[in-house]
N, C-alpha and C positions, 0 to 999 in steps of 0.2 A: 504494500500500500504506500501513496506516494500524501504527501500533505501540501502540493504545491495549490496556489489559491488560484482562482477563477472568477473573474468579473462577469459580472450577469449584469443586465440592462435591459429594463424591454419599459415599452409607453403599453397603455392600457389592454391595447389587442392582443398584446402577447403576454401579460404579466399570468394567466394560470398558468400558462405552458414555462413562464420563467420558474417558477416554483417546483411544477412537475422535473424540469430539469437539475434544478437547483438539489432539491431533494435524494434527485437519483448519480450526481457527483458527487454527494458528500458519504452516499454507501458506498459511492468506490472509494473513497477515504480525501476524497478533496475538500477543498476550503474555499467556504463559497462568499463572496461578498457580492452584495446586488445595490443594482442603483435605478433611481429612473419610479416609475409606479409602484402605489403600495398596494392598490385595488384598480376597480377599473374603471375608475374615475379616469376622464380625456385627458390626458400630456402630450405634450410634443415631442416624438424621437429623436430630434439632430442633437440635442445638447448631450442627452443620455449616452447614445452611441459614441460619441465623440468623449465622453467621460470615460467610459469602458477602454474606447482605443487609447487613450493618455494612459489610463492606467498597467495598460500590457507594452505599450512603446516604453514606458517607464522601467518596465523590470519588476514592478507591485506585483502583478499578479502574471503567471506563467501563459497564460491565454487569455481568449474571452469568446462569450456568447452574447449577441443580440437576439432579441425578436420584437418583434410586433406585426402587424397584418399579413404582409405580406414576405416578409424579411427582406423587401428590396430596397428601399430607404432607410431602413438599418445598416445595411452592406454599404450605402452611398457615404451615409453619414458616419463610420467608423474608417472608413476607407481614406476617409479626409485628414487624419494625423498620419503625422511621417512614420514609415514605419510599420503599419498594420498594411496587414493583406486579410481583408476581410471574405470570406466567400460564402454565398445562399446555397444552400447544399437542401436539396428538399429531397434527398434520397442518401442512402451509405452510400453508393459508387461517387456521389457526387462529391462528398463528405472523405473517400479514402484520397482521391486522385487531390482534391483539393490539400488535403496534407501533403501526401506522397510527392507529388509532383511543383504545387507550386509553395509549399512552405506555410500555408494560412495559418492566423496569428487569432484570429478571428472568426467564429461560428455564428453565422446569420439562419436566423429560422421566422417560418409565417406561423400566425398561430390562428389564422383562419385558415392554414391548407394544410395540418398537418394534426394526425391523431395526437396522442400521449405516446401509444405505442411506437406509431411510425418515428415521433421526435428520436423517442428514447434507442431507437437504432441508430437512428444518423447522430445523435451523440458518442453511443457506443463506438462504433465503427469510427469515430475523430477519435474518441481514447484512446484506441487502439494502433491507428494507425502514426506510421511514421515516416519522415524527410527523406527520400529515397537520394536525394544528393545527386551527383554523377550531374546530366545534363540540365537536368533539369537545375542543378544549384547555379550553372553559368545562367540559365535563363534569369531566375532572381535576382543574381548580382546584376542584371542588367538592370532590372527594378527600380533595386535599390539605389545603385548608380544612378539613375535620370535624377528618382525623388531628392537627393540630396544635391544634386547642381540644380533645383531649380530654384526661380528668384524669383521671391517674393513680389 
């Protein structure tokens, strides 16, 4: 069991599925800290996401997970600190390759298109998977490389 911590963030649409998630990382022995809705009372996602992403560019917390509606405006709005590679994964395959291959830092979900069940596999399958490096690490360094020359 690993105790590294995990940033949760979701606005109203996704806060049960933030919890249904939240709950099912902390049996795998993670550390959950959540940001963003406490019910489902209306919020706005860009600040949340962009909280969650500061906090995994940072080093605070080893990942992170968005949701709300659709997880596509979560993915935008986390996408926007330097540093996060946020990806919508509304399935495992989408969820491994998004690890494996490009690195993501960041787990975007809808919590109108996605059961408990379904969530909890495409969580799964991100636990699990890992940076397979090799070609795919020169692709990221190219990423990373743009996001850091660019001017404000």
């Amino acid at each position: 069991m690993t105790s590294e911590l995990v940033a949760i963030g979701s606005d109203h649409a996704g806060f049960e599925l933030s919890r249904v998630v939240g709950n099912f990382l902390v049996e795998l022995g993670r550390n959950v800290v959540y940001f963003g809705a406490v019910d489902e009372t209306p919020v706005d996602y860009p600040a949340i996401c962009i909280e969650v992403g500061e906090h995994v560019a940072s080093g605070k917390a080893a990942w992170g997970v968005v949701l709300g509606g659709s997880g596509q405006g979560e993915a935008i709005a986390a996408n926007k600190v330097r540093g996060i590679r946020a990806a919508l994964c509304p399935t495992p395959r989408y969820a491994q390759l998004a690890r494996e291959h490009n690195n993501a830092n960041v787990l975007a979900l809808g919590g109108r298109f996605l059961s408990d069940t379904e969530a909890l596999d495409v969580v799964r399958t991100w636990v699990h998977a890992e940076f397979a490096g090799g070609r795919h690490a020169r692709r990221v360094a190219q990423l990373t490389e743009y996001e850091t020359n660019i001017r404000s």
